[in-house]
C-alpha positions as CSV (number, residue, x, y, z in Angstrom):
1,X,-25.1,-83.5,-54.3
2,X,-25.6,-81.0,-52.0
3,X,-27.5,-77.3,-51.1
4,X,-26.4,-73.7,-50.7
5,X,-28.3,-71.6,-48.5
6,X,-26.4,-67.9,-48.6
7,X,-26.8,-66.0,-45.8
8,X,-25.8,-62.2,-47.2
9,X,-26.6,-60.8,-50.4
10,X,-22.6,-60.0,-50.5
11,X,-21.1,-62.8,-48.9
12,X,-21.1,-66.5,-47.4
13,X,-22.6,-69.5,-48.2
14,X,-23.7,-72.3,-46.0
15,X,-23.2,-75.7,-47.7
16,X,-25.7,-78.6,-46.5
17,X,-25.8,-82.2,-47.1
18,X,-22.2,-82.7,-47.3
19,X,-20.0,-85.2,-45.5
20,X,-16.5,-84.0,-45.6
21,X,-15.0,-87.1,-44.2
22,X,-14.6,-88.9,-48.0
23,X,-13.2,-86.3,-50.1
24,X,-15.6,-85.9,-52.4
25,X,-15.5,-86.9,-56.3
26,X,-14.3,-84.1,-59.1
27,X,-17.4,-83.0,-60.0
28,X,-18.3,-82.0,-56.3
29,X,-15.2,-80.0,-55.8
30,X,-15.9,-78.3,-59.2
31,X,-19.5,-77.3,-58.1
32,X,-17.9,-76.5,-54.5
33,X,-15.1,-74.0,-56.3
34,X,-18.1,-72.1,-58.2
35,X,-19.9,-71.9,-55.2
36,X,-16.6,-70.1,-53.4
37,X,-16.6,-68.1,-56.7
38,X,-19.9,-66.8,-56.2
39,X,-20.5,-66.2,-51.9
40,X,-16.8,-66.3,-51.6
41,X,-16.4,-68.1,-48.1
42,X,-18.4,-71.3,-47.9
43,X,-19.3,-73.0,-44.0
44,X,-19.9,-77.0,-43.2
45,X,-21.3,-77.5,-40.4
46,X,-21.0,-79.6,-37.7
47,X,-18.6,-82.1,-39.4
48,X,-17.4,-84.4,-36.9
49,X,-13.9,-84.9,-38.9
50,X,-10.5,-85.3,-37.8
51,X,-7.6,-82.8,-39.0
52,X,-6.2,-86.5,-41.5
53,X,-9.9,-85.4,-43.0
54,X,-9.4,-81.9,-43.1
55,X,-6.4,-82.0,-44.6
56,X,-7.5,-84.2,-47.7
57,X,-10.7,-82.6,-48.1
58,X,-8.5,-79.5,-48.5
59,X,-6.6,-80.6,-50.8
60,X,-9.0,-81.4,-53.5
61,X,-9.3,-77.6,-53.8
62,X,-5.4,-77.1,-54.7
63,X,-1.7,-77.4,-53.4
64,X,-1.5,-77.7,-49.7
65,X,1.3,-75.0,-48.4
66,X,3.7,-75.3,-45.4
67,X,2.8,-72.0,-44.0
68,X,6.3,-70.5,-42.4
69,X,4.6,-69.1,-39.0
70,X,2.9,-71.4,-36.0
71,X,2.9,-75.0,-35.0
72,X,1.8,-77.6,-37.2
73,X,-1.1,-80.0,-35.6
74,X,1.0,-83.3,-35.6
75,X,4.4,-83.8,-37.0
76,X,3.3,-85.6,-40.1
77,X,0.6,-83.3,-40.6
78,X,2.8,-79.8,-41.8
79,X,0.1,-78.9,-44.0
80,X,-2.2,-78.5,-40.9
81,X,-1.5,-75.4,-38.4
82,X,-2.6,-75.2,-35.0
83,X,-4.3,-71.5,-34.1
84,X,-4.7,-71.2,-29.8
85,X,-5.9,-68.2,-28.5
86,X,-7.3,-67.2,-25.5
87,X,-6.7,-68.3,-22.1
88,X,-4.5,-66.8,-19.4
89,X,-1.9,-63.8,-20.6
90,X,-2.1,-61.3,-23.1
91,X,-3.5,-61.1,-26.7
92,X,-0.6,-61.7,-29.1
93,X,-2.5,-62.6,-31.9
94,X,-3.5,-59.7,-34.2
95,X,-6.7,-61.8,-36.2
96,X,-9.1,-58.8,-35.0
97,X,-7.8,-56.5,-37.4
98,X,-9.4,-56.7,-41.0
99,X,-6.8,-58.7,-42.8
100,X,-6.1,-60.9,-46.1
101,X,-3.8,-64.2,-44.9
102,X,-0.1,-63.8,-46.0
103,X,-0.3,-61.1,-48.6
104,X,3.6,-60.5,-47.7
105,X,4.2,-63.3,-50.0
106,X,5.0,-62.8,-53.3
107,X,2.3,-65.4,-54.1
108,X,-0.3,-65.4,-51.4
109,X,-2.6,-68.5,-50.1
110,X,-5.6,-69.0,-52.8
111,X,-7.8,-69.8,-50.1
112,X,-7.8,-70.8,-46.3
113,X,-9.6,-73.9,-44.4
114,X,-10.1,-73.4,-40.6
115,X,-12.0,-75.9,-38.8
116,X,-13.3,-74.9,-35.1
117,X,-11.4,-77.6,-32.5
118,X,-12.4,-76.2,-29.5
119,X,-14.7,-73.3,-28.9
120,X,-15.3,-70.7,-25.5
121,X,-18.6,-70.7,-24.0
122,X,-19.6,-67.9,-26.1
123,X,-18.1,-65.6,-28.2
124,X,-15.6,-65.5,-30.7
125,X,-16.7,-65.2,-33.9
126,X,-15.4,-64.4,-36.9
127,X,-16.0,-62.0,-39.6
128,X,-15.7,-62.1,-43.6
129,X,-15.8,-58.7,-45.9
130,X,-16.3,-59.0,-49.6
131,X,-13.3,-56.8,-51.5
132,X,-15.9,-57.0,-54.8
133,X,-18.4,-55.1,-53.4
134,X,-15.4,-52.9,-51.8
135,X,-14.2,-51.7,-54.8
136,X,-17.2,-51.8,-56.7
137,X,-18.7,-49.5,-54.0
138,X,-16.2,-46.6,-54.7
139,X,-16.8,-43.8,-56.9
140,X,-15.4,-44.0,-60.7
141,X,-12.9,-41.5,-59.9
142,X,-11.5,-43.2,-57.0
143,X,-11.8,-46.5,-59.0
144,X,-9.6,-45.1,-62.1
145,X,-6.6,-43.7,-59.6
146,X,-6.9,-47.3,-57.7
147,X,-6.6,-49.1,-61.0
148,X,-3.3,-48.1,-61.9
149,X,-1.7,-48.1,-58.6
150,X,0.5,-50.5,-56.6
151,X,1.2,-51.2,-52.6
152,X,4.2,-52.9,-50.6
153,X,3.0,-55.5,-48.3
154,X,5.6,-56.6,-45.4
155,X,5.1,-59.2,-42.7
156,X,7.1,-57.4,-40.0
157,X,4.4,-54.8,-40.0
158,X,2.4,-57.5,-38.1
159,X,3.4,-57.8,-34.5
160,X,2.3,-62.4,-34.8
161,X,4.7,-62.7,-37.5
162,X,7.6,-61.0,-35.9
163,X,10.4,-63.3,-35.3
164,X,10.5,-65.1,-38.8
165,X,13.1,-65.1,-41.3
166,X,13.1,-61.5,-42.8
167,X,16.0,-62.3,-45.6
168,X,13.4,-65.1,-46.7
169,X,10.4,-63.2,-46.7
170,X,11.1,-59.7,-48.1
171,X,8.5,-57.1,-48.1
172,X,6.5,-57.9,-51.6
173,X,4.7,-55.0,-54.3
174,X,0.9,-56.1,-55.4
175,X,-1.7,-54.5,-57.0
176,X,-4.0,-51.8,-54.7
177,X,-6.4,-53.5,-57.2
178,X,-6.3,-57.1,-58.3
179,X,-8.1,-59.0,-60.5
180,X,-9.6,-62.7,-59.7
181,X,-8.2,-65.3,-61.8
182,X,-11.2,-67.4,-61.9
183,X,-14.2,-64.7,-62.2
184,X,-12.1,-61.6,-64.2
185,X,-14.0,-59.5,-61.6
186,X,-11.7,-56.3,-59.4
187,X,-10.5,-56.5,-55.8
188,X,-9.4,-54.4,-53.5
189,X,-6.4,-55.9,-51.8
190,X,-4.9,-53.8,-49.1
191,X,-5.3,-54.5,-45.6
192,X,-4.3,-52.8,-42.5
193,X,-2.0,-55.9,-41.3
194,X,0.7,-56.2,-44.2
195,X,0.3,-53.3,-46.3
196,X,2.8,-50.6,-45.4
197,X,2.0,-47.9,-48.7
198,X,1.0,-47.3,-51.9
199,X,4.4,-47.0,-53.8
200,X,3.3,-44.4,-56.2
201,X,2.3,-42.1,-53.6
202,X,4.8,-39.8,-51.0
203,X,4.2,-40.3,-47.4
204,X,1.2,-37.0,-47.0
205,X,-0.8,-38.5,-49.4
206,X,-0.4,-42.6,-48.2
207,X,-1.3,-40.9,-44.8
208,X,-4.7,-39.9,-46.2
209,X,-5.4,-42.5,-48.7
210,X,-4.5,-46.1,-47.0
211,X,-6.7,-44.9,-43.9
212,X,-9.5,-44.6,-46.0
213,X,-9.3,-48.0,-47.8
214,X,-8.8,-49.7,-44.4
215,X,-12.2,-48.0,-43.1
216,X,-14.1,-48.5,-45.9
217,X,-13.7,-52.3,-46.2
218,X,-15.5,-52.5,-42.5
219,X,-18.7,-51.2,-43.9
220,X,-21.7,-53.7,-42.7
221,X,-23.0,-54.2,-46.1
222,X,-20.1,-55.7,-47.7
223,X,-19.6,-58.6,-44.4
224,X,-20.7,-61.9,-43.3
225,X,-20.7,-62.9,-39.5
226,X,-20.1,-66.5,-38.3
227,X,-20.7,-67.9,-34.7
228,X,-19.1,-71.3,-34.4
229,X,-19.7,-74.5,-33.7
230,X,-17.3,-77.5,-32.6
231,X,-16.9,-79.2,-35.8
232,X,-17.3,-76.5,-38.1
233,X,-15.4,-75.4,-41.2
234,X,-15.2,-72.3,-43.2
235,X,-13.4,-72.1,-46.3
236,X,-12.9,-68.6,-47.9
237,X,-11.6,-67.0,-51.1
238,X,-8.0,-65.2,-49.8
239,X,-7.9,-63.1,-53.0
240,X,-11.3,-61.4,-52.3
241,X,-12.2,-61.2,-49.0
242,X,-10.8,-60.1,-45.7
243,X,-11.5,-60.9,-42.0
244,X,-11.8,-60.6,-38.6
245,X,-11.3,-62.6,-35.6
246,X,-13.6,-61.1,-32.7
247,X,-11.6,-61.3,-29.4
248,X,-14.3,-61.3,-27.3
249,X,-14.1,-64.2,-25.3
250,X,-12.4,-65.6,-22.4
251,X,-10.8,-69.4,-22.2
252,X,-9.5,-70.9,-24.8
253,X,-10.4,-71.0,-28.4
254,X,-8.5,-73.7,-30.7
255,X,-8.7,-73.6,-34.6
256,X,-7.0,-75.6,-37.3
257,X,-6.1,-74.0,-40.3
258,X,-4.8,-74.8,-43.9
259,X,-3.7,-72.6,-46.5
260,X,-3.9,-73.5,-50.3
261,X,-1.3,-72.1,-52.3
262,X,-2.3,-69.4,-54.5
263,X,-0.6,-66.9,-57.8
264,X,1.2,-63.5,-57.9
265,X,-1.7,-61.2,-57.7
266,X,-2.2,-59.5,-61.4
């Protein structure tokens, strides 16, 4: 059917002897979602696919989303977003900050699909951090005042997203700990991008705790590092894990992306 090779004790999967281009039958996508349960991002590589293919193999893992920010890849393709960085003029992109995608939502993406388009000569890798092993790391202490807490994520925090429709997307309250529907195992789930505070908290204490929790998830241990080929997809878990976009490279870097719609966070 096909291998899995991980590449961290933590986190990230390669998966091998798979041809994405035919969407694969049930029972593939089954043993492909409890891979993602287990190494949380999963990477094909070099699959010489179109975005028609990316988008249906997507889909097999769960309702496509018409994310509200970006430019779709061609009209009858919504599903499918177009990611262009690099080249001349400044970075407005903000993917090298640790982040979870779209956690402003009141229902955040289950998982994301990016496939690499075009590449720079070198650089520009990306990053994965496993929010299991986050929260698992802290002490018990910590853990017990994390558990019953809750934080306020808002999109106009993030300098990309600006511009949207704020009376459409108001800022959202999710657990500071969240538990995977799939696996019943704890999360940590704020990120430096959306998350504005803990709401239980007054403004000295967010000041020392939210710092902290966005450090601690950039700890080498809990991460998985990808260098890219043309042709190459990753698929990751969006309710445990977060990432990073390394903006180290010049010329420019094109990416196709697709989100699959996810639950409230419980």
């Amino acid at each position: 059917m096909f291998d899995i090779h991980p590449l961290t004790p933590a986190i990230g999967a390669e998966v091998r002897g798979l041809d994405v281009r035919k969407p694969p039958p049930p029972a593939v996508y089954a043993a492909l979602a409890d891979a993602l349960h287990t190494h949380q991002v999963l990477f094909f590589r070099d699959q010489d696919v179109t975005a028609y293919h990316q988008r249906d193999f997507a889909a097999g893992f769960g309702a496509l989303q018409r994310f509200p920010f970006g430019k779709p890849a061609a009209p009858d393709l919504p599903e499918v977003m177009v990611l262009a960085t690099g080249g001349e003029g400044p970075k407005v992109s903000n993917a090298d900050i640790w982040h979870s995608d779209a956690t402003f939502m009141a229902a955040p993406p289950m998982g994301t699909m990016l496939r690499a388009v075009s590449l720079p000569a070198v650089g520009g890798d990306t990053l994965w951090a496993d929010m299991e092993s986050a929260y698992r790391s802290l002490s018990a202490p910590m853990r017990a005042l994390l558990d019953g807490l809750t934080a306020e994520h808002d999109f106009t925090k993030s300098r990309s997203h600006r511009g949207g429709d704020m009376d459409a997307l108001p800022p959202v309250v999710h657990p500071v700990v969240r538990t995977h529907p799939a696996t019943g195992r704890r999360c940590l789930y704020v990120n430096r991008i959306f998350t504005t505070r803990i709401v239980e908290l007054d403004e000295r204490e967010n000041e020392l705790l939210l710092p902290f929790l966005f450090d601690h998830v950039t700890r080498p241990e809990f991460q998985v590092r990808f260098t890219w080929r043309t042709g190459d997809i990753a698929l990751w878990d969006n309710r445990s894990t977060q990432h990073y976009a390394v903006y180290d490279y010049q010329g420019p870097r094109v990416m196709h992306r697709i989100v699959i719609e996810g639950d409230a966070p419980r």
